[in-house]
N, C-alpha and C positions, 0 to 999 in steps of 0.2 A: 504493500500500500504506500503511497504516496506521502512523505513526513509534509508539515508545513513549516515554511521560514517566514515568522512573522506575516502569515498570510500572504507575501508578496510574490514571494516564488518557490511553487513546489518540486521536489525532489521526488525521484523512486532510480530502482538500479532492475533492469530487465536484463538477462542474459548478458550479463558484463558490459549491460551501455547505461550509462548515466543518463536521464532524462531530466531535464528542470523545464517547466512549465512558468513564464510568466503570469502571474495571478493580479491583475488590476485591471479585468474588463471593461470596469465602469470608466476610466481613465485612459482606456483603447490601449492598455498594458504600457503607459508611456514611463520613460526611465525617469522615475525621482532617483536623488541619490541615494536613499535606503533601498531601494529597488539595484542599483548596480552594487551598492558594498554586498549586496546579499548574493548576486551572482560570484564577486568577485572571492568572497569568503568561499563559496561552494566552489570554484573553480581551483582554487588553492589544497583545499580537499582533494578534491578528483585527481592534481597530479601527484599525487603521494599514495595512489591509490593501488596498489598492481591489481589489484581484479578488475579496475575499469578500463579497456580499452578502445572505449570512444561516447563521444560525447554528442547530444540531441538535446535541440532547443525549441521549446513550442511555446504558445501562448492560447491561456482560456481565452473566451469570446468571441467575437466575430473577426478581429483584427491582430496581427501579430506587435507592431508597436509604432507608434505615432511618434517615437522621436523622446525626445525630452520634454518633462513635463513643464509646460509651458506659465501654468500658476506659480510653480516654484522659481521659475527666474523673473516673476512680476513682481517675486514681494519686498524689493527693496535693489536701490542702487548699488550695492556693492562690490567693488571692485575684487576685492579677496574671494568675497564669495563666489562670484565667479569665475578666477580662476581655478579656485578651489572643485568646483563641478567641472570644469571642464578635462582639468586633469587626471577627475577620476573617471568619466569618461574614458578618454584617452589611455588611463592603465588597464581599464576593462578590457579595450581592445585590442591592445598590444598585448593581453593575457590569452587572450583564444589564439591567434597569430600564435604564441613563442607554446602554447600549453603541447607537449609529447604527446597529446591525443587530439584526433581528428575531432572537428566540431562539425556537427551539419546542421542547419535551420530546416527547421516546420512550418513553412509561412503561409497562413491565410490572412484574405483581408490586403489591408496597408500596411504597407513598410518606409514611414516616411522620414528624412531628415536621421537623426539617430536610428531610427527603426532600419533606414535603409544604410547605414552604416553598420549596424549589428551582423545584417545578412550576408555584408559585403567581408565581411573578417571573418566570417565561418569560411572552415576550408571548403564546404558542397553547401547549396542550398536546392532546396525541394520546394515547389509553389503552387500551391492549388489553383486550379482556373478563372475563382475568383478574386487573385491579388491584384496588389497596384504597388507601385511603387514610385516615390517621387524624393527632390531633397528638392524642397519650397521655399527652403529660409527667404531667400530672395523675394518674396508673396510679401513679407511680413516684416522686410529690413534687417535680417539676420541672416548673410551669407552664411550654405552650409559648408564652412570653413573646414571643420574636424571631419565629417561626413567623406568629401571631395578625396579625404588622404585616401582613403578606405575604397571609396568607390575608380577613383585615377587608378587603381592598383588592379583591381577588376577588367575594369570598361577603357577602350580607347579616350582619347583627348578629344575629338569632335564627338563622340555620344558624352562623353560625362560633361562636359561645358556644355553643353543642348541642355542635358537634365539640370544644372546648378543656375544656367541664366534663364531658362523656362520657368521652370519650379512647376511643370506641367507632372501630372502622372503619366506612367508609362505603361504598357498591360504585359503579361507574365511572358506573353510571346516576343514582346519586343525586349524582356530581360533577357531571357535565353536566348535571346539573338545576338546582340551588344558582352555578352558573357557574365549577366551580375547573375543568374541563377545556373542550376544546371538541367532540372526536368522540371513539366509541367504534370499534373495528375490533381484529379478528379480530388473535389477536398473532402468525400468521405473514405478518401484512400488516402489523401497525406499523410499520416501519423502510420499506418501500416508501410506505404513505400517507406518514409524516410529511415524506420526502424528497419528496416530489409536490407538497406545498404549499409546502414550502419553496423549490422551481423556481420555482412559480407567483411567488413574491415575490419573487424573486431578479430576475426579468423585468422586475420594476418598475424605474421610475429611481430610485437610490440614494441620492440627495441628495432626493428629495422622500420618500420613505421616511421616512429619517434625519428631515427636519423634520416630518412628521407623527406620530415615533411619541413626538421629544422634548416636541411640545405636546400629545399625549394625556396624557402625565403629569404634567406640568406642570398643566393647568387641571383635572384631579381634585381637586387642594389648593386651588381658588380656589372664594370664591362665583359665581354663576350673572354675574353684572353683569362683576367682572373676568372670566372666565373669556372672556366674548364681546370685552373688547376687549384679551384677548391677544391669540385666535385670528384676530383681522380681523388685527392686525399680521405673524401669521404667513403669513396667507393673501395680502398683501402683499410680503413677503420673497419668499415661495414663487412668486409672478407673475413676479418679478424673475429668477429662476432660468434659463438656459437650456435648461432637462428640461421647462419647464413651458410657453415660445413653443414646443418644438418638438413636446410633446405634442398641443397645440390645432392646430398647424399639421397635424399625420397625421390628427388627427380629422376636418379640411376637408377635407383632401385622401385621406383614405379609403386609408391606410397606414398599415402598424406604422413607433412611435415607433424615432429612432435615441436613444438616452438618453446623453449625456455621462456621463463619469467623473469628472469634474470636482464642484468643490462651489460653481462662481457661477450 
């Protein structure tokens, strides 16, 4: 059964995949800051965890999340306090990015402004027929500044400046088209696909996971020349591994791999 964290976001563990459910329907699940310390505390959890090897993000209600909650930055001028949210933002999502387990979003509904930055920092997203997805700030006088880091990383430079200077919605087809999601499915199949692929990785060995998903992002920030002699050294590392002798040894010998739990 599903624990609760201060009713904002709920927890359960399915066959070694971590589920948090955003719980703030009535507020279309938008990020207050107790809403992100609470993910950020559960994601801190999860990588310390060795039974979990992967991670799923959904939200109750109609909509998966509207961004930042828009009442909490109305209630005063604060210059602290605003940078103060924005950096926990910001650490939230450099958490899913750096976390050694795959994150995949569950999104129905909108995914707006932060909403569509959350989606864009999961390694896979999944979107049921009825999403949207936009960064509006610009609607409202609040370039989506932090949003743009996340979605530029995703989406080419002519679609993501289209979505940041429109502040237009965009429909699940035209995300999967531009690369911010990866499938579209039926949203009384969401929560079933996204768990299905989430198994599928889960299967995988955990420590070569872990090191392949940390040198994907790593050599995104490098030119073409370094980027190749990270990844020889990673793919070195990774030899040395024992997930990776005993991978090639099931492959000879025509057998599923046992995968260690271990990280040598």
């Amino acid at each position: 059964m599903p624990s609760n964290i201060n009713n904002l976001l709920l927890y359960e563990e399915i066959d070694k995949i971590a589920v948090l459910t955003l719980n703030r329907p009535k507020q279309q699940n938008a990020l207050s800051s107790d809403l992100m310390k609470a993910i950020l505390n559960r994601l801190d959890k999860i990588e310390n965890n060795k039974t979990i090897k992967a991670v799923t993000i959904f939200s109750n209600g109609n909509n998966f999340c509207a961004g930042h909650d828009l009442k909490e930055l109305k209630i005063d001028k604060n210059e602290e306090r605003f940078k103060h949210l924005f950096e926990l933002c910001s650490k939230l999502m450099l958490k899913i990015v750096k976390l050694p387990k795959p994150v995949i979003a569950g999104v129905q509904g909108i995914a707006t402004a932060a909403g569509c930055q959350l989606v864009a920092s999961c390694d896979l997203a999944i979107a049921s027929e009825n999403s949207k997805f936009a960064t509006p700030g610009v609607n409202i006088g609040l370039f989506c500044s932090t949003p743009m880091v996340a979605v530029s990383r995703n989406v080419n430079r002519k679609q993501t400046m289209e979505m940041l200077l429109l502040g237009e919605f965009i429909s699940p087809s035209k995300a999967q088209e531009i690369g911010l999601i990866n499938k579209i499915v039926n949203i009384e199949h969401l929560k079933q696909e996204t768990m299905k692929i989430a198994k599928i990785i889960a299967s995988k060995s955990p420590a070569t996971v872990a090191i392949g998903k940390e040198a994907f992002y790593k050599q995104l920030e490098m030119n073409i020349e370094d980027a190749y002699k990270y990844t020889s050294k990673v793919m070195i590392k990774n030899m040395l591994k024992k997930d990776a002798q005993e991978g090639i040894s099931a492959f000879i010998e025509n057998r599923d791999p046992k995968w260690s739990d271990t990280d040598t």
